[in-house]
C-alpha positions as CSV (number, residue, x, y, z in Angstrom):
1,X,32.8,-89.8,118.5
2,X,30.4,-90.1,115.8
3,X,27.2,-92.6,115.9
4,X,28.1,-95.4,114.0
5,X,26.3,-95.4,110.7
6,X,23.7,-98.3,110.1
7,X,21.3,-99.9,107.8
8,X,17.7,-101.1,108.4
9,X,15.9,-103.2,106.2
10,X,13.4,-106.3,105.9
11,X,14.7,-110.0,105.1
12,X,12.2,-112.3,104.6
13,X,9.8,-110.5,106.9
14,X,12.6,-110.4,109.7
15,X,14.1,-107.1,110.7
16,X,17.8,-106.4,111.0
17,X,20.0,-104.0,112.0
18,X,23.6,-103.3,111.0
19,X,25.8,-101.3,112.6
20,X,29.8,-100.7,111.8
21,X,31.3,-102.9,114.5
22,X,28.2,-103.8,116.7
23,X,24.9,-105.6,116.4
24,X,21.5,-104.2,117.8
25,X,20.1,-106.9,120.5
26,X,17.4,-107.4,118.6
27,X,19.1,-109.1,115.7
28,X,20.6,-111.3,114.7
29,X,24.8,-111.8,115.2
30,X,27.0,-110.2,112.3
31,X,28.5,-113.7,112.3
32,X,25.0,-115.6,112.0
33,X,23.2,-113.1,110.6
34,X,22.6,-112.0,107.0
35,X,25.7,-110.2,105.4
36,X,24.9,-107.1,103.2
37,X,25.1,-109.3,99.6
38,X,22.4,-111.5,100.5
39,X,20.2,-108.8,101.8
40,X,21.1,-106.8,98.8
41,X,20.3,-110.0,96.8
42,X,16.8,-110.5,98.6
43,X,15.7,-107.3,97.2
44,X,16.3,-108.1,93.9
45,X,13.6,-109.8,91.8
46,X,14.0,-113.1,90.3
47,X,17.4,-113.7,92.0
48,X,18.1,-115.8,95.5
49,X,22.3,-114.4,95.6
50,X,24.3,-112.0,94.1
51,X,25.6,-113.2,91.1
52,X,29.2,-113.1,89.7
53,X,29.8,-113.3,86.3
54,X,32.4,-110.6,86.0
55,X,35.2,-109.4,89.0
56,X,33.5,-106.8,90.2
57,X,36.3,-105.5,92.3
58,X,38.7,-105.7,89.2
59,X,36.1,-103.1,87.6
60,X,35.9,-100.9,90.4
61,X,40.3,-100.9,90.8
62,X,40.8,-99.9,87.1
63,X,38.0,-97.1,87.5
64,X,39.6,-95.8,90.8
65,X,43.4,-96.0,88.9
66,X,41.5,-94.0,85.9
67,X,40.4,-90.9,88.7
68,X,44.2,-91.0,89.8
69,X,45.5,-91.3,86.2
70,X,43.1,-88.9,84.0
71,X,45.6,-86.1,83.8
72,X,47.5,-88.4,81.2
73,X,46.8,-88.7,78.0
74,X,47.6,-92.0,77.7
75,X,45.8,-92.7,80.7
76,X,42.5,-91.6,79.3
77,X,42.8,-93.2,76.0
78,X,43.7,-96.8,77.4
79,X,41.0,-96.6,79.7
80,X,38.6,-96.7,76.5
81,X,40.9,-99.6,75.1
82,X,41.5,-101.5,78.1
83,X,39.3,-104.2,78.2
84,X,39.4,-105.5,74.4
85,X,43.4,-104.5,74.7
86,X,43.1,-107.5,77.6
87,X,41.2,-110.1,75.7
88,X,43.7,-109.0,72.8
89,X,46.9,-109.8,75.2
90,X,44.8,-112.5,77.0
91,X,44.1,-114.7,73.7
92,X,47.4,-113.9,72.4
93,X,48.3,-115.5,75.6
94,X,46.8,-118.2,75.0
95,X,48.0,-119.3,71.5
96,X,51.3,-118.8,72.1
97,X,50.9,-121.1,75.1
98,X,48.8,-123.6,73.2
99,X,50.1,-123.2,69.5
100,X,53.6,-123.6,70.7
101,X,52.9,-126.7,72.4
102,X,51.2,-128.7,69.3
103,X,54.2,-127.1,67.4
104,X,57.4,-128.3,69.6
105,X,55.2,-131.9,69.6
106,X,54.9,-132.3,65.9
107,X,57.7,-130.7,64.8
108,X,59.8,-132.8,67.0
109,X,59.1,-135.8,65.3
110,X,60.6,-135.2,62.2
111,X,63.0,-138.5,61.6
112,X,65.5,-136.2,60.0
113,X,66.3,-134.4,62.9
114,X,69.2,-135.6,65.7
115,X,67.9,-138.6,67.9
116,X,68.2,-135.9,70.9
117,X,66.0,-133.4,68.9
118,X,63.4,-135.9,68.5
119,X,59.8,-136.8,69.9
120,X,59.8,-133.5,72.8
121,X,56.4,-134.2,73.8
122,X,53.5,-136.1,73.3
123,X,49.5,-135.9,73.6
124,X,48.9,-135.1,76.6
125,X,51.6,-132.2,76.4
126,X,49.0,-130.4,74.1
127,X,46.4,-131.0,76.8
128,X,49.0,-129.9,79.2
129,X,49.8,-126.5,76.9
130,X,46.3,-125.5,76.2
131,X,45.2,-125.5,79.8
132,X,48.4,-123.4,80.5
133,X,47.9,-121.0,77.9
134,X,43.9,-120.6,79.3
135,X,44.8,-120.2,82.9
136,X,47.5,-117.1,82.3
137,X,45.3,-115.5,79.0
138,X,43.0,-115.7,81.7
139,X,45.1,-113.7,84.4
140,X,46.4,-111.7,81.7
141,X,42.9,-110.5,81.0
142,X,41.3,-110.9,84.1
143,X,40.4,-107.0,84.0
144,X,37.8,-107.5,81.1
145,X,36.5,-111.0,82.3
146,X,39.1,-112.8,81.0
147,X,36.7,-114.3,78.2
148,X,39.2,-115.3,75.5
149,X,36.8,-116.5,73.6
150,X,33.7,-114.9,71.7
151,X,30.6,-117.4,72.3
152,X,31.9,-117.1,75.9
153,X,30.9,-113.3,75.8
154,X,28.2,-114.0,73.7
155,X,26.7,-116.5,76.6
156,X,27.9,-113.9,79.1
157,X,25.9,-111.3,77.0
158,X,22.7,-113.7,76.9
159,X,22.7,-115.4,80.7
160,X,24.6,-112.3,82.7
161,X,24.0,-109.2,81.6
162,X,27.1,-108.5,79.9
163,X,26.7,-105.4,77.5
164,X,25.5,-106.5,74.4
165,X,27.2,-103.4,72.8
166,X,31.1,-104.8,73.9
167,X,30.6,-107.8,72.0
168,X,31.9,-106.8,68.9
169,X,34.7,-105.0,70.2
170,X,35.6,-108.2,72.6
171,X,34.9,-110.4,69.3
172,X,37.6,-108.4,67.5
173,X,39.7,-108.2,70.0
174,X,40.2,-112.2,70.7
175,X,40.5,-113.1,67.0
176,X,43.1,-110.6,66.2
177,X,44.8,-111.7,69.5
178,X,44.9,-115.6,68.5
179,X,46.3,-114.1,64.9
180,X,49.0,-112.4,66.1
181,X,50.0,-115.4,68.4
182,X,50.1,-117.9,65.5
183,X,52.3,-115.4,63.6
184,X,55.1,-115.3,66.7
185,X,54.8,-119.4,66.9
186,X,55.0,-119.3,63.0
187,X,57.9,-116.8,63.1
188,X,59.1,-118.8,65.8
189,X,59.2,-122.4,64.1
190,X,59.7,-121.4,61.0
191,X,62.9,-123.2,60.3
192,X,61.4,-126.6,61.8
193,X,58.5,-126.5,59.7
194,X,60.7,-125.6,56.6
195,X,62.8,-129.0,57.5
196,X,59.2,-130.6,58.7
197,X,57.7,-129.9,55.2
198,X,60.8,-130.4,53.3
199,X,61.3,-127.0,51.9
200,X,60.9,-123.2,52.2
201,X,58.0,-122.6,50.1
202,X,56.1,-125.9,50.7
203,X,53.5,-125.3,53.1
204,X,50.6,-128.1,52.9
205,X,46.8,-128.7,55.2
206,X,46.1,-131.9,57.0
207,X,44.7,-134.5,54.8
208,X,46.3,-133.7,51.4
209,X,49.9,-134.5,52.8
210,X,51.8,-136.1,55.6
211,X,53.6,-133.7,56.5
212,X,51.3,-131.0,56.9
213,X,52.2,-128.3,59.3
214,X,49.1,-126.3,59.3
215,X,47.3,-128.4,61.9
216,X,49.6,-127.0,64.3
217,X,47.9,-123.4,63.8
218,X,44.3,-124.4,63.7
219,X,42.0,-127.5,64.4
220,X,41.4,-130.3,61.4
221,X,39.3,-133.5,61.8
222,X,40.2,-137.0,61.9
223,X,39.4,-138.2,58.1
224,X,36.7,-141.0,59.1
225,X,34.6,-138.4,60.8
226,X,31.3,-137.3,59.2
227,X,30.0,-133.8,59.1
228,X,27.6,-134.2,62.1
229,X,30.2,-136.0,63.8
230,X,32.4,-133.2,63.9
231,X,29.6,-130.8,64.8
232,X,28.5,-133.1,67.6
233,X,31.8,-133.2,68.9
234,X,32.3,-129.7,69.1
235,X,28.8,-128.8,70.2
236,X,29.1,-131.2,73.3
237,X,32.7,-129.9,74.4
238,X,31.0,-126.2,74.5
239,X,28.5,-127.2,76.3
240,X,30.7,-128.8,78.9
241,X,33.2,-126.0,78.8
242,X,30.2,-123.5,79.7
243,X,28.6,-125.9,82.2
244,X,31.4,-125.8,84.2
245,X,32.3,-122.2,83.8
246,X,29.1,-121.2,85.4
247,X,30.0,-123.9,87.8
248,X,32.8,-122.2,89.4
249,X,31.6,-118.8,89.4
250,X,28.8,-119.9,91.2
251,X,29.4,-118.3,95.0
252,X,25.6,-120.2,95.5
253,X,27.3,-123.4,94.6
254,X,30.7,-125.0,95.8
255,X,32.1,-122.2,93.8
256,X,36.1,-121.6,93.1
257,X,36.0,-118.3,94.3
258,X,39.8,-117.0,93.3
259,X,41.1,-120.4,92.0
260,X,38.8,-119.9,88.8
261,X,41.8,-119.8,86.6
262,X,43.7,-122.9,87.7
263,X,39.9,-124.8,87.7
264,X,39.7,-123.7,84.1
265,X,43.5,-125.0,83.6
266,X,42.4,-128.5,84.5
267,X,38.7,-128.5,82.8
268,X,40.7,-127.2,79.2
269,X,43.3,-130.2,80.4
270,X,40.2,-132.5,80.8
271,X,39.0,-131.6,77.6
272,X,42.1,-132.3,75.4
273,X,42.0,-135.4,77.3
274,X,38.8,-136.9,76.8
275,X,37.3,-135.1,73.4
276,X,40.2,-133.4,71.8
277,X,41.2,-136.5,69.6
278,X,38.0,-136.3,66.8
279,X,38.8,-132.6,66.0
280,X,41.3,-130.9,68.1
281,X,38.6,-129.1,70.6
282,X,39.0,-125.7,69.3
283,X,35.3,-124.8,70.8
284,X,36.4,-121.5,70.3
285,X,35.7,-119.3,66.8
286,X,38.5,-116.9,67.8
287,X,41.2,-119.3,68.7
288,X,40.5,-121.2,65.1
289,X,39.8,-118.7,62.8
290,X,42.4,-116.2,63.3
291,X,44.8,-118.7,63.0
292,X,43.3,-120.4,59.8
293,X,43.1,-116.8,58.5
294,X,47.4,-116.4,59.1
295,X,48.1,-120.1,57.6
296,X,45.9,-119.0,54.7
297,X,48.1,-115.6,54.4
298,X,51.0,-117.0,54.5
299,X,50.7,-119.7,51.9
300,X,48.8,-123.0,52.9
301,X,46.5,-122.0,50.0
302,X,42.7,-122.5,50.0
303,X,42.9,-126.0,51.4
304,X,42.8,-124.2,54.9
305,X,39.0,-123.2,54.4
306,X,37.8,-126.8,51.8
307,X,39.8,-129.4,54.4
308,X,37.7,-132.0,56.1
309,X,34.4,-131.4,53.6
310,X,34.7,-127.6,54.3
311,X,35.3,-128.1,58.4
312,X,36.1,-124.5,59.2
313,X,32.5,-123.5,59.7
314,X,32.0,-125.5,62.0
315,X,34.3,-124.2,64.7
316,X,32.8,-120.8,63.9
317,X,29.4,-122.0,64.7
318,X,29.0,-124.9,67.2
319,X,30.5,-123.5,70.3
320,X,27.9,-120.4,70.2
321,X,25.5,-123.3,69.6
322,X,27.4,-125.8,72.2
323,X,27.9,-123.0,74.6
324,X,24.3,-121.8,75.1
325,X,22.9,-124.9,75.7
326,X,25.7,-125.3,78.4
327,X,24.6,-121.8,79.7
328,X,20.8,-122.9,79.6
329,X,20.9,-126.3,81.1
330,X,23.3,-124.8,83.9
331,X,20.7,-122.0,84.7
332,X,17.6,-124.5,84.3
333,X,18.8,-126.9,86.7
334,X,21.1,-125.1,89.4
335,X,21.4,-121.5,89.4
336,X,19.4,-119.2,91.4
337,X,20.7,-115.7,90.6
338,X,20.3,-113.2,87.7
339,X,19.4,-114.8,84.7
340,X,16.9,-114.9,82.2
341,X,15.8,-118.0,83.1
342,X,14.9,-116.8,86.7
343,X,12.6,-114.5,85.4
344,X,9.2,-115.1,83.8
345,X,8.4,-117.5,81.0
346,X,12.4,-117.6,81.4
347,X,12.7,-114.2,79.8
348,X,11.1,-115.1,76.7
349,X,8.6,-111.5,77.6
350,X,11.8,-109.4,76.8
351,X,12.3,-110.6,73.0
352,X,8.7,-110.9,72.1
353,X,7.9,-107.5,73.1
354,X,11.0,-106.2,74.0
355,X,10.6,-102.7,75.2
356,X,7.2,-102.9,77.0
357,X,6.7,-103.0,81.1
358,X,3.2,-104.4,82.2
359,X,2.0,-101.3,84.4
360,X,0.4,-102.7,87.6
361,X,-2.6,-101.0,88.7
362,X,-2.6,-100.6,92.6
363,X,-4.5,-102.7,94.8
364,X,-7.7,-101.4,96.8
365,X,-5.3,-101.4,100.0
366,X,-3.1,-99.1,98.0
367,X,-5.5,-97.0,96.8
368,X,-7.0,-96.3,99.9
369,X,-3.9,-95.4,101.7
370,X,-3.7,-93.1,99.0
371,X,-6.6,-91.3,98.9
372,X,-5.8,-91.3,103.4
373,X,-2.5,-89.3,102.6
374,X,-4.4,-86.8,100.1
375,X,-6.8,-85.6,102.1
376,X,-4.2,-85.4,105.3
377,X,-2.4,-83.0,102.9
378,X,-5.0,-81.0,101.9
379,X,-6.6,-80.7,105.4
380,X,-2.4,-79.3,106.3
């Protein structure tokens, strides 16, 4: 029988030894002792765990199904689609789950309809739908990250070490994903909002009618709100939605470990129910642009984009706002893994000279134990 293979190493100036099955008598228990990650995570600078951002394990499964699987042709092309073809499904997901509810809600209130057709849902079964369609996008896409949402792979990008270079495609990807999910609920309710609006070719925008439909597609403001009023609101339910993102993906912290999804179900459920009223918490761009973009194609006019004193910017640009402070007070206060902010002058270095490594020159010890080992070799 084969020696068991084992690891040596240093952990905080304490040796250990690791063996497959047994421990040494000089160390520690397996079950007390350090486990691999943290001694993996002790030699890293800047970091006091392993961090995960991303499923790791996910990663390594689809790249061990693309060895199996690279004698197909379809094979190899998905595996250069997969991940924004999962954000595409997984925000699709997501609308349908979250679109529909708003739809059956309003639509049901129509006074023309049958008594037992009317009012089939209220609220809170928005808040209800929304954190549904989150949870499964977010199974649905779980092999890419399950982001769903761009400033979430843009904080991903900026705090984790998430490839700068897939944002674009994963930006793409979600918007198209929440477009083609407001056509199907469109396609879907199309007769309701025909009898909802009164007609088949009147389609009208929050604010200019009262029977506008096209707040069931995308997020409109309550009318007495100002413009930094609706930015604030917006900006703070970012924040909140990063903060406790990092939150449960923190091993370091109470963590949710597997349960991420359903913890994400009830903080988009919280959300809706404590700061959805002002302006619909879309505090994603994705998830309020590509639908805007469909009502706008398919006839709600130009009112979609000049509504609430020209709102739709701001859904575009306070949740990258909103979600990096989130990210950055998260990482400032609590976090103690890779992150710029664990590094020096909180990685500030690596955009004002990006590029450049400060060479250390050795020490005198060094140096002598150098110039010991070059004259050994040249005496041999």
């Amino acid at each position: 029988m084969d020696a068991p293979h084992r690891t040596t190493g240093t952990l905080e100036s304490k040796e250990f030894d690791i063996a497959e099955g047994e421990s040494s008598s000089s160390s520690p228990p397996l079950s007390g002792g350090p486990s691999i990650s943290h001694v993996e995570a002790a030699w890293r600078p800047h970091a006091e765990h392993d961090p995960s951002i991303d499923d790791g394990f996910a990663e390594e499964q689809c790249e061990e199904d693309y060895k199996h699987q690279s004698n197909l042709w379809w094979s190899r092309m998905r595996h250069h689609v997969r991940d924004p073809a999962a954000e595409f499904l997984g925000t699709f997901t997501m609308i349908v789950f979250g679109d529909g509810s708003v739809a059956q809600v309003v639509l049901s209130q129509n006074p023309n309809l049958p008594l037992s057709a009317q009012n089939k849902g209220e609220y809170q079964s928005i808040s209800w739908g929304w954190g549904l369609g989150v949870m499964l996008g977010i199974y649905v896409a779980g092999c890419s990250g399950g982001h769903l949402n761009p400033a979430i792979t843009f904080v991903n990008c900026v705090f984790r070490g998430f490839p700068w270079r897939k944002l674009p495609a994963y930006a793409f990807a979600q918007v198209a994903g929440c477009f083609c999910g407001a056509a199907v609920i469109y396609g879907n309710y199309k007769s309701a909002i025909d009898q909802y609006e009164g007609g088949t070719n009147i389609r009208t925008v929050p604010g200019y009618s009262d029977t506008a439909t096209a707040g069931v597609f995308c997020t409109y403001p309550q009318p007495f709100l100002t413009t930094t009023g609706m930015f604030f609101s917006e900006f703070i339910a970012s924040a909140m939605l990063v903060l406790v993102i990092f939150a449960l993906k923190d091993d370091a912290n109470l963590g949710a470990g597997n349960l991420v999804p359903l913890g994400l179900f009830f903080l988009v459920f919280g959300l809706g129910a404590t700061l959805g009223w002002e302006t619909g918490y879309a505090i994603n761009l994705a998830r309020d642009f590509g639908p805007r973009l469909f009502t706008y194609f398919v006839g709600y006019g130009h009112e979609v984009w000049s509504a609430g004193n020209y709102y739709f910017w701001i859904p575009m640009v306070a949740p990258f706002l909103g979600c990096t402070f989130g990210g950055f007070l998260y990482d400032t206060l609590i976090y103690t893994g890779h992150s710029p902010i664990n590094t020096p002058w909180m990685g500030w270095k690596r955009i004002i000279r990006p590029g450049r490594k400060k060479i250390r020159k050795p020490s005198k010890r060094q140096s002598d134990t150098n110039n010991q080992v070059g004259m050994v070799s040249q005496k041999v």
